[in-house]
TORFISE-156508 format. One record per residue: residue number from 0; residue in one letter; x, y, z of N, C-alpha, C, O in turn. Coordinates in nm, 2 decimals. Example, Ala and Ser with C-alpha at 12.3 -4.5 7.8 and 13.67 -1.06 7.14 Angstrom:
+-----+---------+--------+---------+--------+---------+----------+--------+--------+---------+--------+--------+---------+--------+
| num | residuo | n.east | n.north |   n.up | ca.east | ca.north |  ca.up | c.east | c.north |   c.up | o.east | o.north |   o.up |
+-----+---------+--------+---------+--------+---------+----------+--------+--------+---------+--------+--------+---------+--------+
|   0 |       a |   1.32 |   -0.57 |   0.78 |    1.23 |    -0.45 |   0.78 |   1.32 |   -0.33 |   0.78 |   1.42 |   -0.33 |   0.85 |
|   1 |       s |   1.28 |   -0.22 |   0.71 |    1.37 |    -0.11 |   0.71 |   1.29 |    0.00 |   0.79 |   1.34 |    0.11 |   0.80 |
+-----+---------+--------+---------+--------+---------+----------+--------+--------+---------+--------+--------+---------+--------+
//
This chain:
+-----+---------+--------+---------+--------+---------+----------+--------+--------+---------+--------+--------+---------+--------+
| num | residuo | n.east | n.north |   n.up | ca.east | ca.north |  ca.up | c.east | c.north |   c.up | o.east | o.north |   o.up |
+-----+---------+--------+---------+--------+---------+----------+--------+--------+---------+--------+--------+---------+--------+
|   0 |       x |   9.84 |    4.85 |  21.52 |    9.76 |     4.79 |  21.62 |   9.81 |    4.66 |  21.66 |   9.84 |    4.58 |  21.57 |
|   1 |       x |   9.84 |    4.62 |  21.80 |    9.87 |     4.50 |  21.82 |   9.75 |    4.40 |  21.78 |   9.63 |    4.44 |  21.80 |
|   2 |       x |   9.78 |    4.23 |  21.71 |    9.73 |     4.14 |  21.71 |   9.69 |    4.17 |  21.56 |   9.61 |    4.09 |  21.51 |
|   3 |       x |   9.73 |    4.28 |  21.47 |    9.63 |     4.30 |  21.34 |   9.71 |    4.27 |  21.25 |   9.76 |    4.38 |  21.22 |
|   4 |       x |   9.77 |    4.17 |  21.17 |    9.86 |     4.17 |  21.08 |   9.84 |    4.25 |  20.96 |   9.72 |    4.25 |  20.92 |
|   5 |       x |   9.92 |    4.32 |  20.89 |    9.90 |     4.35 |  20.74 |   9.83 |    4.22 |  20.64 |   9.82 |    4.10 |  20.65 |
|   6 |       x |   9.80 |    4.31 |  20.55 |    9.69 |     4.20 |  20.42 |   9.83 |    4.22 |  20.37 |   9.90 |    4.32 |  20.37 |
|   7 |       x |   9.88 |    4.04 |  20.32 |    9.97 |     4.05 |  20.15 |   9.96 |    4.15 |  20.04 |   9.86 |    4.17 |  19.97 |
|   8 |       x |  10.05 |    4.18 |  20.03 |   10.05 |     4.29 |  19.89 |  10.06 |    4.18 |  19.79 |  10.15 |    4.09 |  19.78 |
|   9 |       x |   9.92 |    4.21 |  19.71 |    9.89 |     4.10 |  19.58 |   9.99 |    4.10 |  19.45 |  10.00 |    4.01 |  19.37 |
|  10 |       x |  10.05 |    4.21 |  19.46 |   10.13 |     4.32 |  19.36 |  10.24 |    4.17 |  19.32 |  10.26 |    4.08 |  19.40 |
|  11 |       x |  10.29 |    4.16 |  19.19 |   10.44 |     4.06 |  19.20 |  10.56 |    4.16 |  19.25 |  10.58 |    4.28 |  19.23 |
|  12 |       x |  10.64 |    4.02 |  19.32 |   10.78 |     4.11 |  19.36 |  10.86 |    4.18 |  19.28 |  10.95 |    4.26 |  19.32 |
|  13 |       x |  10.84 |    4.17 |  19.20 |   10.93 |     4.28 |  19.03 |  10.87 |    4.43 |  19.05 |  10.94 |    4.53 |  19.05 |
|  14 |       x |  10.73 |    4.41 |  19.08 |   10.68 |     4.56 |  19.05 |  10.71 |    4.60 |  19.18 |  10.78 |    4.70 |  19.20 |
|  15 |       x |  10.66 |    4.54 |  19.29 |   10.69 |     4.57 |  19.44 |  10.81 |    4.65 |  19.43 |  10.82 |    4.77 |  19.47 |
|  16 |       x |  10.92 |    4.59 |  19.36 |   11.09 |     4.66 |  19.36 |  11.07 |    4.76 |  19.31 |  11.11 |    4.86 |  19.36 |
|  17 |       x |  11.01 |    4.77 |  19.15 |   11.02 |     4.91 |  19.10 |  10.94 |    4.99 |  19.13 |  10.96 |    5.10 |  19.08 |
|  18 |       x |  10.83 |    4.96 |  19.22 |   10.76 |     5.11 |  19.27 |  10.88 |    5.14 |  19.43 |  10.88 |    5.26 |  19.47 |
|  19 |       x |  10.95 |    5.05 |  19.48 |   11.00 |     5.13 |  19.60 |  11.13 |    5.17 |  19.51 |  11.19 |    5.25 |  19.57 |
|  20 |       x |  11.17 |    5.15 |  19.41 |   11.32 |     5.21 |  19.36 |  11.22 |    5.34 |  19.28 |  11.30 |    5.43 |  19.26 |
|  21 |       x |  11.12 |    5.35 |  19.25 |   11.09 |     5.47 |  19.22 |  11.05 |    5.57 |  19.32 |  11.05 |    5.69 |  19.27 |
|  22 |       x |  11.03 |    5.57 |  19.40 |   10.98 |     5.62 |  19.55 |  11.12 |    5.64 |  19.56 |  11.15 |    5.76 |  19.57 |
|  23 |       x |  11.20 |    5.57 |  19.58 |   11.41 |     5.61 |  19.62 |  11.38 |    5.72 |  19.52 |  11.32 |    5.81 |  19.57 |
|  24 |       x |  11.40 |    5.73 |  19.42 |   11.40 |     5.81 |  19.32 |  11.37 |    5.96 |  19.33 |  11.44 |    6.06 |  19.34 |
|  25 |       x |  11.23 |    5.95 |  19.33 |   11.15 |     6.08 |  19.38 |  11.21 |    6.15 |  19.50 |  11.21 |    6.28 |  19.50 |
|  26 |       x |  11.28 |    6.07 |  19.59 |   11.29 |     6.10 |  19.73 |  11.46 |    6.14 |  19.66 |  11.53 |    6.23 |  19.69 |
|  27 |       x |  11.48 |    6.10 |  19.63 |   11.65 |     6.13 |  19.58 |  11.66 |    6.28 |  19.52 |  11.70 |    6.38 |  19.57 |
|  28 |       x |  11.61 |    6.25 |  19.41 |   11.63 |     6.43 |  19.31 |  11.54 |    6.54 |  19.39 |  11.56 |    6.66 |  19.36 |
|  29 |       x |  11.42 |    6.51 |  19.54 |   11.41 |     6.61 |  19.59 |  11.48 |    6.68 |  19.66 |  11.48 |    6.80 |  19.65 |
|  30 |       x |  11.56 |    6.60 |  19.73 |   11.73 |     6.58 |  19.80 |  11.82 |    6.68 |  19.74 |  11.83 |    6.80 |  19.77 |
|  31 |       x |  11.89 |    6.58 |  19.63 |   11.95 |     6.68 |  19.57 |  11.91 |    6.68 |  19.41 |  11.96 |    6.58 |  19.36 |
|  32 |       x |  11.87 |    6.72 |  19.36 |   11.84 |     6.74 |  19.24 |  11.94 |    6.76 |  19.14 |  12.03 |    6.84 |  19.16 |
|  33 |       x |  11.94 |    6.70 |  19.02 |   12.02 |     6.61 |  18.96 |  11.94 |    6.61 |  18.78 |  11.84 |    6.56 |  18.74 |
|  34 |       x |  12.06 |    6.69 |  18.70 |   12.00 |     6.64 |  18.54 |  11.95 |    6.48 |  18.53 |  11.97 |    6.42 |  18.64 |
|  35 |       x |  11.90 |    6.42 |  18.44 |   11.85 |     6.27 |  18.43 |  11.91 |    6.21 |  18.38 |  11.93 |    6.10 |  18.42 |
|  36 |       x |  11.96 |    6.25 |  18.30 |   12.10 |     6.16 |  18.24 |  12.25 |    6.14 |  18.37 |  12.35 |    6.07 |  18.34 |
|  37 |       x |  12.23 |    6.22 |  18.48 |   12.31 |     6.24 |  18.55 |  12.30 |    6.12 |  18.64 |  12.38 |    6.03 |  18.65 |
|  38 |       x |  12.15 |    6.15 |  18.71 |   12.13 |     6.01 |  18.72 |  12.13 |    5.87 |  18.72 |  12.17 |    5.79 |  18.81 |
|  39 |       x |  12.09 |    5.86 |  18.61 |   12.09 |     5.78 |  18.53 |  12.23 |    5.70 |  18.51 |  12.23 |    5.58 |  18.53 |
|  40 |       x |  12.35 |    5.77 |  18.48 |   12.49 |     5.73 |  18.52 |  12.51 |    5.68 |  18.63 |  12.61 |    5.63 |  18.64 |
|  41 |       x |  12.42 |    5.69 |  18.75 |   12.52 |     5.71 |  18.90 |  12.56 |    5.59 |  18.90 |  12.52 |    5.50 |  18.82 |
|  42 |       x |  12.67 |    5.58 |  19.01 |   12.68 |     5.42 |  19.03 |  12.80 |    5.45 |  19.15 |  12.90 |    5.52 |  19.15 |
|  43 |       x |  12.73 |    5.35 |  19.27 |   12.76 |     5.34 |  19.40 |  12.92 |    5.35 |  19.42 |  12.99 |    5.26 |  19.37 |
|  44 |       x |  12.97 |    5.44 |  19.47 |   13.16 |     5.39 |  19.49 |  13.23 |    5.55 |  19.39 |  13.31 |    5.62 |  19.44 |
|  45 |       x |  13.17 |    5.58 |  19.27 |   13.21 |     5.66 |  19.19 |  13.12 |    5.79 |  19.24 |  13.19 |    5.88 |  19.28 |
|  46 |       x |  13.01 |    5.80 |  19.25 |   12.90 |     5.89 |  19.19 |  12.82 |    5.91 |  19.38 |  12.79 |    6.01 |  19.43 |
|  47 |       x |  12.82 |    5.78 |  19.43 |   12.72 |     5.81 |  19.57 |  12.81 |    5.76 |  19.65 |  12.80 |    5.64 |  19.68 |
|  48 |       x |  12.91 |    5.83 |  19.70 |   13.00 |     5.79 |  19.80 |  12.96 |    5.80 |  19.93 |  12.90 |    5.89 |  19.99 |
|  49 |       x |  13.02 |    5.69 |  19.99 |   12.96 |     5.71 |  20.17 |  13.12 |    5.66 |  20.24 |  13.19 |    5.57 |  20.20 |
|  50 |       x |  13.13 |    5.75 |  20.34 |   13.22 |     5.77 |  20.42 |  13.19 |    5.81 |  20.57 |  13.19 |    5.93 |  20.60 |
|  51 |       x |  13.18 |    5.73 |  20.64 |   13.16 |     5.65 |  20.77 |  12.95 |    5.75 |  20.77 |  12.84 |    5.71 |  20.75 |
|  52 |       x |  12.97 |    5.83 |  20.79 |   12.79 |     5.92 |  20.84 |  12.77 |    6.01 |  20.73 |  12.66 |    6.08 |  20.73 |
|  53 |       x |  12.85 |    6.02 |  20.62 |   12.89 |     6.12 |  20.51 |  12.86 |    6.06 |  20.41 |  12.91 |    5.95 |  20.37 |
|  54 |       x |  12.76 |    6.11 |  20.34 |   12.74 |     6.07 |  20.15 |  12.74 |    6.20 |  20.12 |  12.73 |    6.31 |  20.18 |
|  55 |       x |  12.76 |    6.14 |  20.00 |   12.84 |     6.28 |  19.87 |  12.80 |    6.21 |  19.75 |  12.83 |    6.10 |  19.71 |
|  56 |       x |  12.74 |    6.30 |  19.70 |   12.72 |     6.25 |  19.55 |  12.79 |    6.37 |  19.45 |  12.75 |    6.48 |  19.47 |
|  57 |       x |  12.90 |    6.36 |  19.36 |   13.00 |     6.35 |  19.28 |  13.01 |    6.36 |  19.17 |  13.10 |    6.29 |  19.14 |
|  58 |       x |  12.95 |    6.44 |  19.05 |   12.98 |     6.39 |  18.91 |  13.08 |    6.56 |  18.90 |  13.04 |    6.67 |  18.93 |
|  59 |       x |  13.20 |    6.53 |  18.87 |   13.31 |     6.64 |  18.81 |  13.27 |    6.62 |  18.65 |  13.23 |    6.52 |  18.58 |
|  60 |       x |  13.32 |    6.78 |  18.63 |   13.29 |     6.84 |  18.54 |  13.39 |    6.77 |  18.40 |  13.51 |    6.77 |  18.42 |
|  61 |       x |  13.35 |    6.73 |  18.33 |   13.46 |     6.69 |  18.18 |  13.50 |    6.57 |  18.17 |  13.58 |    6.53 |  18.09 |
|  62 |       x |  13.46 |    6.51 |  18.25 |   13.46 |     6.33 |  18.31 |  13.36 |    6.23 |  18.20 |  13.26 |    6.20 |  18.27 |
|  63 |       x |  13.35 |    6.19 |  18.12 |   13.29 |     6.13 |  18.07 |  13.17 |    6.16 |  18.04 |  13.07 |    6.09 |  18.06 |
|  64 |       x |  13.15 |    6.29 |  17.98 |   13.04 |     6.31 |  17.99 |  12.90 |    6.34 |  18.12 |  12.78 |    6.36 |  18.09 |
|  65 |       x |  12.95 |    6.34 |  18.22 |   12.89 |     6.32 |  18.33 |  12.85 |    6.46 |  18.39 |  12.79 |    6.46 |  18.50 |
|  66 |       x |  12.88 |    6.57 |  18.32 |   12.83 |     6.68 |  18.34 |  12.83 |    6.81 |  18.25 |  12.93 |    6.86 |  18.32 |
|  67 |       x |  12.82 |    6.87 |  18.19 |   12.80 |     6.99 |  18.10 |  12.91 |    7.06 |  18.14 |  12.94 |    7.08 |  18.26 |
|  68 |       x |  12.98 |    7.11 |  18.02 |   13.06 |     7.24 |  18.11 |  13.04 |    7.33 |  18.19 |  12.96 |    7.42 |  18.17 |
|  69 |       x |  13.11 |    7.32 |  18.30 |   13.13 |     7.38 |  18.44 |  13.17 |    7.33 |  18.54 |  13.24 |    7.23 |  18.51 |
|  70 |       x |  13.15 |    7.35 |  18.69 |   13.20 |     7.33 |  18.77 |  13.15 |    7.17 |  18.85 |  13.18 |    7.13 |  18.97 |
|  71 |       x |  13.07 |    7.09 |  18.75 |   13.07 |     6.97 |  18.86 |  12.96 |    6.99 |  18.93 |  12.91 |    7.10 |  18.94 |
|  72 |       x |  12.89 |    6.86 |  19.00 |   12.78 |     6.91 |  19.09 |  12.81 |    6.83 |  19.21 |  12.87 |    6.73 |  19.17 |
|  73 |       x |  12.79 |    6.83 |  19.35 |   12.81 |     6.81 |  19.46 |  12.73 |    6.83 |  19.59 |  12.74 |    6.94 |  19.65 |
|  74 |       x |  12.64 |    6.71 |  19.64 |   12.62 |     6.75 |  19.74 |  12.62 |    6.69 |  19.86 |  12.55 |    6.59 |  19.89 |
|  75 |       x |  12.68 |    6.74 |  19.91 |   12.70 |     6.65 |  20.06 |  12.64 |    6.66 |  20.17 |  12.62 |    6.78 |  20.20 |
|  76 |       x |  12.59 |    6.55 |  20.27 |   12.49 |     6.53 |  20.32 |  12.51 |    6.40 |  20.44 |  12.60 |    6.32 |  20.41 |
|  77 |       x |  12.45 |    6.38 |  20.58 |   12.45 |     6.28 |  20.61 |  12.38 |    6.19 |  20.57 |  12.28 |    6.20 |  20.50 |
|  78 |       x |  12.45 |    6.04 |  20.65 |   12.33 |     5.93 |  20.60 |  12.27 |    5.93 |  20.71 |  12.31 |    5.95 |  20.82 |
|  79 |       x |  12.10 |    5.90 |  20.67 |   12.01 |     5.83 |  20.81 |  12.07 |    5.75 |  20.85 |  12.16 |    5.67 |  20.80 |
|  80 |       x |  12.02 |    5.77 |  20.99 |   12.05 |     5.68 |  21.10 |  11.96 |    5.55 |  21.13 |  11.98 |    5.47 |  21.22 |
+-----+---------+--------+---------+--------+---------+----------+--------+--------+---------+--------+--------+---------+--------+
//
């Protein structure tokens, strides 16, 4: 509605972050669904790669532990616009 500002969220900024990084979360493993410990490993560059409109998330198979024997998990996807 024009002229209606939002009420402050009373909440502190710590929790503010971890309810939206848990909301990423939820919205992530619906995506692509993912063991928790898999997860839990990711990390930006190795694991959630972006390449110009292209993300790929990445854990190969016998790598540190980063996936159970077999074939690796992979899925690729664009990024929003």
């Amino acid at each position: 509605m024009i002229g209606v500002e939002a009420a402050p969220d009373p909440r502190p900024a710590a929790q503010r972050a971890m309810d939206y990084r848990d909301g990423l979360t939820i919205a992530f493993l619906a995506l692509c669904p993912l063991r928790l410990e898999n997860l839990a490993q990711m990390r930006i560059g190795r694991h959630l790669i972006f390449t110009g409109e292209v993300v790929r998330v990445n854990f190969t198979a016998g790598g540190d532990d980063e996936e159970q024997a077999g074939a690796g998990v992979r899925f690729p996807g664009r990024a929003a616009r």
